[in-house]
C-alpha positions, 0 to 999 in steps of 0.5 A: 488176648490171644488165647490159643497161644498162651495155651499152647505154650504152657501145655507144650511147658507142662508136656516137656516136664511129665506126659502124665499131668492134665491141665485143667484150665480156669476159666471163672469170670471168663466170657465163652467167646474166649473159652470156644477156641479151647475147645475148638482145638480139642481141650476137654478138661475145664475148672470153674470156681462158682455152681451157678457160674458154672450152670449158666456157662456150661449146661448147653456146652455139655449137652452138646459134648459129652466127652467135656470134663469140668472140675469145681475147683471152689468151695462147695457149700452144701446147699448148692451140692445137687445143682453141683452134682448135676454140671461137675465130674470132678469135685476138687475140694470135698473137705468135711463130712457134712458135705461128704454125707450131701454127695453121699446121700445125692450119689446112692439115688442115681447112677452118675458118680462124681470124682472126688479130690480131698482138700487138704489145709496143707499150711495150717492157714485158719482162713483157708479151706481145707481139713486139717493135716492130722484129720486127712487119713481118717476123712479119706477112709471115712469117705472111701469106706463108709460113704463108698464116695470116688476119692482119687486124690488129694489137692491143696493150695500152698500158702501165698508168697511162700515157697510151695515146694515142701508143701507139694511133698507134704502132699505127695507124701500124705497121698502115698501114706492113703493109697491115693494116686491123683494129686491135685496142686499147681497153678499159674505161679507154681505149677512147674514145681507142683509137677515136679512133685508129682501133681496129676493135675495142675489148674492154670487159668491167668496165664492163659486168658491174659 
């Protein structure tokens, strides 16, 4: 596995299409010893999956440096929202007001605020996570407005074995119609048409830890 070079060839890929997408780089069920020399080389932005994953990974990582990202790019259920809270500085996928009120009620009893990307069902899929398409508008006010949470952007995850291209405008269209400037959309298989379309963020982790 060499790691170092898979990375540096999909960043140089991501930085020839546009200057302005982040690579968040996936890193659920790796072990550290594969993770250090990312950060070694001066890569700030990391995605896990799982809370207690995450906690166990990088609580000391984060104490030691601050200047790390880590975006939870997994579902959240609500009863590991505090534990959530206290490791993510982006959560990517608040996607009902169940959770939304959690991270509200946590947010207004301490000073750190959480970025947050609203996840958006965008293919109709009943197994997947998500709010559906014609709920998004009024969820991104609710959340913006009634619960003053920091919503920068939209993410979704387009249906498998399809192409993903007219699911990533349907998302950049959803985004501009909300004000929302942060696209969240891009992985190993597709992030080159997610950046195409506009994506902020892609999140590649198999075809860098290979």
């Amino acid at each position: 596995m060499n790691v170092l070079l898979n990375y540096n060839k999909i960043l140089s890929r991501i930085q020839s299409i546009s200057c302005k997408t982040n690579l968040i780089v996936v890193c659920k069920n790796q072990e550290l010893k594969n993770i250090d020399p990312l950060i070694s080389a001066g890569h700030l932005h990391f995605g896990e999956n799982r809370v207690q994953e995450a906690l166990s990974k990088w609580q000391f990582l984060l104490q030691k440096n601050s200047l790390l990202n880590l975006h939870l790019i997994g579902k959240l259920q609500t009863n590991k929202v505090r534990e959530a809270f206290k490791i993510f500085n982006y959560i990517h996928t608040l996607d009902n007001e169940k959770l939304a009120n959690s991270l509200a009620k946590i947010e207004s009893s301490c000073e750190k605020k959480v970025k947050y990307f609203i996840q958006v069902n965008i293919g109709n899929e009943p197994q997947k996570s998500g709010i559906e398409i014609n709920k998004t508008s009024d969820f991104i006010k609710y959340c913006i407005y009634d619960l003053k949470l920091n919503v920068i952007g939209l993410m979704c995850i387009p249906p498998a074995k399809s192409d993903p291209d007219q699911y990533f405008i349907n998302l950049a269209n959803l985004a501009k119609l909300n004000n929302l400037n942060e696209l969240s959309m891009g992985m190993s298989n597709d992030y080159e048409c997610a950046i195409k379309n506009g994506a902020s963020h892609v999140r590649i982790g198999s075809s860098i830890f290979c």
